[in-house]
N, C-alpha and C positions, 0 to 999 in steps of 0.2 A: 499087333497093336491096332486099335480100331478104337473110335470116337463114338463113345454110348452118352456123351449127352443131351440125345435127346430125348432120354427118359426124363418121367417128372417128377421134380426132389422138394420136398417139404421139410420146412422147418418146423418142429410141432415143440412149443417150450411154454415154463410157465410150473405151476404147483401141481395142477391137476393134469400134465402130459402124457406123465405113463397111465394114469388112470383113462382118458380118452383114448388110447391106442389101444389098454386090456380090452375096452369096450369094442374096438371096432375090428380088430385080427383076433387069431385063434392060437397065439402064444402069450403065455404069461409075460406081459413087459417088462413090468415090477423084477422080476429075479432077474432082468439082466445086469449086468454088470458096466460100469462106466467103460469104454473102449470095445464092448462087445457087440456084435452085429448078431440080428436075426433074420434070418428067413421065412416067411408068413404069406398064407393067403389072409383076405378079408372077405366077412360074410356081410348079408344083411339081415335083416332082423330075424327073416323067415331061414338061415343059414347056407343062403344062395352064394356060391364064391363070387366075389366082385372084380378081385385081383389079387395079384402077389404081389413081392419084392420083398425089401429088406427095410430094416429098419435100424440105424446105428444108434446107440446111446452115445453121446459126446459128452456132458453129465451129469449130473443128477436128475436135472428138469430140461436136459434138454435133447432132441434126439432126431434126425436125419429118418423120411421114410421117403423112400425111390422104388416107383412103380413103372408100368410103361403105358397105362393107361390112364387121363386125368380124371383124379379125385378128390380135387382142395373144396369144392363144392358139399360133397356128401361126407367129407371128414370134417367140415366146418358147422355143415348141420349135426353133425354125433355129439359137436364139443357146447352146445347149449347148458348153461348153466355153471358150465367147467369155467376156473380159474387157467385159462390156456389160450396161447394163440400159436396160430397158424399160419404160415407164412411159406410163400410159391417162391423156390426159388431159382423155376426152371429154367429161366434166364441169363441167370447172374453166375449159376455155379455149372461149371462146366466136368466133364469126366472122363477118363482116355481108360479102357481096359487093356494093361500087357498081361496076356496071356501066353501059358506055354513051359515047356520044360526048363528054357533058357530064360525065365521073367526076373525071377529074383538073381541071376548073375546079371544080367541088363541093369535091375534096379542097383545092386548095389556097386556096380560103378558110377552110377552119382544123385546118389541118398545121402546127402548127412545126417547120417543116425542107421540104427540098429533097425534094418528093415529083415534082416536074416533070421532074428527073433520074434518077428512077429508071425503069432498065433492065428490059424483056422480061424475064420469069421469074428476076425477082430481089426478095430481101426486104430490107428496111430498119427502123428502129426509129424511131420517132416517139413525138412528142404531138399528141392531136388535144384542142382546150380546155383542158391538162391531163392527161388519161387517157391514159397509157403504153398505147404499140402497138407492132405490128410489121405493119407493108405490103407488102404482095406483089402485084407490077402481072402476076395469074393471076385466071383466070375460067372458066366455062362457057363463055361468049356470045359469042367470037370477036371480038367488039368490043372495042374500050378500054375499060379492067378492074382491078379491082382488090380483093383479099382482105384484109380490117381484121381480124387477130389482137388478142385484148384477154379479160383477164381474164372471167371468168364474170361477175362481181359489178357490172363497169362498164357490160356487153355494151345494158342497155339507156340508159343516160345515153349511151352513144355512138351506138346509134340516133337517138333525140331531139336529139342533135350534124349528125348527118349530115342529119337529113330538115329540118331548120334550115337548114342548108346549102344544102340542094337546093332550097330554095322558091321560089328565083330561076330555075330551071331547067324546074321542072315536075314532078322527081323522085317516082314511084311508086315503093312499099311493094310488094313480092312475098312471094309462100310458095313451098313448093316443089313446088307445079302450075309455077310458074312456070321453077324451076330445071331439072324436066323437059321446058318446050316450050323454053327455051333452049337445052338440048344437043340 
């Protein structure tokens, strides 16, 4: 278990969103699917990588993009013209990655809901105790995985949830020495 947020997470919503985002990464947005997550670098005009991460579709027009470098700047200079805004909400929205062979037995001792079916780079919305989430079976660690989206204000009663959780398991606490020998 280990606390990735402080990566930085944008809300990018509006009519023209997936068309701003085809524009500024190197995957087709447009054919994602509502609850489906991508993984992408971004180029700039001359097709220099800028950065990666992911980008979730939540849906139709509206869609989660988490980097670890900030880019609300040069993604708000791409969306000129565009019916779209953009919105930082690296503050507000907090993320705990469980990672590991043991993640989805942890999770679904207390998931309310169907976290067992959820699909390879795909998000979901949940309660874990109570505390409204959003689930995304994505990771560093190449292992079974999984990214807990959750308000800033909850981010640590949902730690103290999950390491609860975990104690049947063995489950370690990380920082991000750790997120870096992971990747």
């Amino acid at each position: 278990l280990f606390d990735v947020s402080p990566l930085y997470k944008y809300l990018v919503t509006g009519r023209d969103a997936a068309r701003l985002l085809d524009h500024v990464v190197t995957r087709n947005v447009g054919k994602a699917k509502v609850g489906q997550v991508l993984y992408t670098p971004w180029c700039d005009a001359r097709g220099k990588v800028l950065d990666d991460g992911t980008i979730a579709r939540l849906d139709e027009t509206t869609f989660r993009l988490t980097s670890a470098e900030p880019n609300l700047r040069w993604i708000r200079q791409n969306s000129h013209g565009l019916e779209v805004a953009v919105e930082d909400l690296s503050e507000t929205l907090a993320a705990l990655a469980l990672q590991g062979p043991t993640s989805r037995e942890i999770l679904k001792a207390c998931v309310e809901g169907d976290v067992a079916g959820l699909k390879y780079f795909r998000v979901m919305q949940a309660r874990i105790r109570g505390i409204a989430v959003e689930i995304s079976r994505t990771g560093y660690t190449g292992d079974l995985g999984y990214e807990i989206w959750v308000d800033a204000s909850q981010a640590e009663a949902l730690w103290d949830v999950l390491m609860q959780a975990g104690r049947a398991y063995d489950i370690t606490p990380a920082g991000m020495i750790a997120l870096d020998v992971a990747r």
